[in-house]
C-alpha positions as CSV (number, residue, x, y, z in Angstrom):
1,X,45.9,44.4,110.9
2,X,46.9,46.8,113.6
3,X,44.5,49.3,112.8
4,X,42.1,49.7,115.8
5,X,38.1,49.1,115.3
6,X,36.0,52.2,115.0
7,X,34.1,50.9,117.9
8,X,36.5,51.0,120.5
9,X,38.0,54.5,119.7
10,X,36.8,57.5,121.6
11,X,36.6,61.1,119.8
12,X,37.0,64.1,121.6
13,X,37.0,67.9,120.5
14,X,40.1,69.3,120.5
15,X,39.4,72.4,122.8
16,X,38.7,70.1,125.4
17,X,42.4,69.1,124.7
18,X,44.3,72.5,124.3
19,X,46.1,74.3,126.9
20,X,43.3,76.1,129.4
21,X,44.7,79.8,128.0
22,X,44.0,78.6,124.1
23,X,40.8,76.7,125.4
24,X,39.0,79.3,128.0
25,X,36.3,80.9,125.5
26,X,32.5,82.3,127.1
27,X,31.0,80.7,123.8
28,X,31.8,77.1,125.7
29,X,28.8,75.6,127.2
30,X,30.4,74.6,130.7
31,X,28.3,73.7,133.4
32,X,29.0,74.3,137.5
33,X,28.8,71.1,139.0
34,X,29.8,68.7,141.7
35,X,31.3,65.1,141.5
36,X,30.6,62.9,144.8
37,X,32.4,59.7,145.5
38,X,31.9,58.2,149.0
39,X,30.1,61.2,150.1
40,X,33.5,63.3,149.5
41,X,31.7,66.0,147.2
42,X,34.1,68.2,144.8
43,X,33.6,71.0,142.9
44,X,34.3,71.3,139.5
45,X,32.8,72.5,136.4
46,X,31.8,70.0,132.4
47,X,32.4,71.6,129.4
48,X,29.3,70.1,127.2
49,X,31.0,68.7,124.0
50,X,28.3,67.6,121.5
51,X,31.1,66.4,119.7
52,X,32.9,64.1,121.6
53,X,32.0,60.3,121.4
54,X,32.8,58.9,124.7
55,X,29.8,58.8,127.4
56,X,32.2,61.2,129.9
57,X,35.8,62.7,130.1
58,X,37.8,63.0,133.0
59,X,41.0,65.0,133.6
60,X,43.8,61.9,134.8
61,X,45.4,64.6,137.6
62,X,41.8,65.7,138.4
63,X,41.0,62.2,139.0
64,X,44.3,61.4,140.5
65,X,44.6,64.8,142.9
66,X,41.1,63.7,144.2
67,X,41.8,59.6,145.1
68,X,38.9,59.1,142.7
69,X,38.8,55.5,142.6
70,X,40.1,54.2,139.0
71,X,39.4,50.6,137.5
72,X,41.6,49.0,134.6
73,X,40.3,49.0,131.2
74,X,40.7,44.9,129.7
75,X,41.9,46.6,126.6
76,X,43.6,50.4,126.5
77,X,41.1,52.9,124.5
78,X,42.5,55.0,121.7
79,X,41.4,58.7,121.6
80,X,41.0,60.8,118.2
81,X,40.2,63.8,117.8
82,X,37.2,64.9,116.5
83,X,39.0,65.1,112.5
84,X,39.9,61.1,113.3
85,X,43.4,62.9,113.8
86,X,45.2,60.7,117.5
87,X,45.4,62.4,120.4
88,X,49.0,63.1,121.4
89,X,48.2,61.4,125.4
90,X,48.2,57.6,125.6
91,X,45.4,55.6,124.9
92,X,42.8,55.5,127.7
93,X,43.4,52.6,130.1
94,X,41.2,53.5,132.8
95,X,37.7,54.9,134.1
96,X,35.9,55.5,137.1
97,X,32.4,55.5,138.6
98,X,31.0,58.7,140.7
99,X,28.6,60.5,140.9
100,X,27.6,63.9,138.7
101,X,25.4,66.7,140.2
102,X,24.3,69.9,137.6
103,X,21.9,71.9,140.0
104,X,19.6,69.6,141.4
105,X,20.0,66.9,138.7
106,X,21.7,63.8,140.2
107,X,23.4,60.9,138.5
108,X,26.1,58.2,138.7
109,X,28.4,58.3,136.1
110,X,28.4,54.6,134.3
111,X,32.0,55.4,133.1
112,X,33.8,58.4,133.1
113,X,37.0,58.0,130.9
114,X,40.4,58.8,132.1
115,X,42.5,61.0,129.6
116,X,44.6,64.1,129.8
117,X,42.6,67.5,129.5
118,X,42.9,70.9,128.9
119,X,41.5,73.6,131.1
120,X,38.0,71.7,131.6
121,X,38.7,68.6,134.2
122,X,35.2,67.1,132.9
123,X,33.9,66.5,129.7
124,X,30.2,65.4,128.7
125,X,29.7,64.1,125.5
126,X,26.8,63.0,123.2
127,X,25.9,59.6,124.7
128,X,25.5,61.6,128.1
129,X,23.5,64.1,125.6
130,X,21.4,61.5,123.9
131,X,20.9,59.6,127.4
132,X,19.2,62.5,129.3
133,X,17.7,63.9,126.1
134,X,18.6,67.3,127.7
135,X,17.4,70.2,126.2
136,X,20.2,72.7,125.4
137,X,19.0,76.2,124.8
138,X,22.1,78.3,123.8
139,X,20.4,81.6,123.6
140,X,20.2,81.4,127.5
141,X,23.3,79.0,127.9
142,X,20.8,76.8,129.7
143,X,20.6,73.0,130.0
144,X,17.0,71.5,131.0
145,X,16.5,68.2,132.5
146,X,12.8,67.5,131.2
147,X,13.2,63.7,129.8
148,X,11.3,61.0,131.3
149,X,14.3,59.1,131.8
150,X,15.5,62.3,133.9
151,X,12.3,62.9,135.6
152,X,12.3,58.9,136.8
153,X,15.8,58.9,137.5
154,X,17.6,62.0,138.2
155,X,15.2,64.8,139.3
156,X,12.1,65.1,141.1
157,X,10.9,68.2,138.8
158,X,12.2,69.2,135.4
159,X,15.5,71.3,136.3
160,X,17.4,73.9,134.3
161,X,20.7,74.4,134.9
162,X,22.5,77.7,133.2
163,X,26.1,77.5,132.4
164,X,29.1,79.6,133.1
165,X,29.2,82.6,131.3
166,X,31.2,86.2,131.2
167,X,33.1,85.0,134.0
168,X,34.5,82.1,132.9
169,X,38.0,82.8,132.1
170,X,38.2,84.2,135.7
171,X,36.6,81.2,137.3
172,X,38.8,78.6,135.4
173,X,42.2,80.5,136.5
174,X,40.8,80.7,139.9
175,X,39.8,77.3,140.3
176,X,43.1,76.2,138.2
177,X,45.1,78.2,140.6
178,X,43.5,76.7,143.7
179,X,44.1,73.4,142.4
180,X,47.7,73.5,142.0
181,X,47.8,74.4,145.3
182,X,45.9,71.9,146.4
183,X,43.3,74.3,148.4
184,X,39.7,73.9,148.8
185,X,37.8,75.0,144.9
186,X,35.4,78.1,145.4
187,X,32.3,77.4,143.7
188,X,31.1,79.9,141.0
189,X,29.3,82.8,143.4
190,X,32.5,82.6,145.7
191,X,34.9,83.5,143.2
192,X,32.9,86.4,142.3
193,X,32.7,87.6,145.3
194,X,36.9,87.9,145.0
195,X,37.1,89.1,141.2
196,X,37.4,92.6,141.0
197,X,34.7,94.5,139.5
């Protein structure tokens, strides 16, 4: 009694958890991408966490700074981390629907969850892994949308998608920068474009 069933909890890695300075490492698959809700599209970036047991993670001020629209859980969530170790955040109460872009694959999100987050305001886990079937090729810190369900559902040609590399650090303290200040997020070739070289 009082112990919660192992199907309801949600395990997450704990990088996606740590502060972004102890999190922010080129070794992370993290993907460029945009979230679009009502046609409002916002730029952002999903660390891929083939450890996580959710379907999606979403930052709770990411969510919130953006009006994403949030719907009530009927029963609160609790989040481990991956070691079966609770989270120090509250259990998950709420998720939302929106849609995901990763270069030209499209998709609406059946349920991102809402939870607090490190440096990465998205989080895709393995039922969004096992669901596209993606193909991860980490020599060339690629994803590839090649699945029939993609190919049917998401894409009109099998799509690769190349994650965030050397740059990475820079981009996350841009973008974190320009979201505490509530300004427009560059995308990934317009912060480049400002980063010394």
């Amino acid at each position: 009694m009082g112990q919660e069933s192992p199907s309801l909890s949600l395990s997450l890695c704990s990088l996606s958890l740590d502060d972004m300075e102890n999190s922010v490492e080129a070794d992370h698959l993290v993907m460029a991408c945009t979230i679009v809700d009502n046609h409002k599209e916002i730029r952002s970036h999903a660390l891929i966490d083939s450890g996580a047991t959710g379907y999606a993670f979403i930052a709770k001020v990411f969510a919130e700074r953006h009006n994403v629209p949030l719907f009530e859980l009927k029963e609160p969530r609790p989040l481990m981390v991956i070691d079966g170790r609770p989270v120090s955040s509250e259990a998950i109460t709420h998720i939302t629907k929106i849609g995901l872009s990763i270069n030209n694959h499209h998709e609406m999100i059946p349920a991102f969850f809402v939870t607090t987050l490190g440096g990465y305001h998205l989080t895709l886990s393995i039922p969004w892994l096992k669901h596209h079937d993606v193909k991860i090729d980490f020599a060339s810190n690629s994803l590839t949308f090649e699945s029939k369900y993609c190919l049917n559902n998401g894409v009109n040609d099998v799509t690769r998608a190349y994650g965030i590399e050397e740059e990475l650090p820079h981009f996350l303290r841009a973008y974190a920068a320009q979201s505490a200040l509530e300004h427009m997020v560059l995308d990934k070739d317009e912060v480049l474009q400002i980063l010394p070289k």
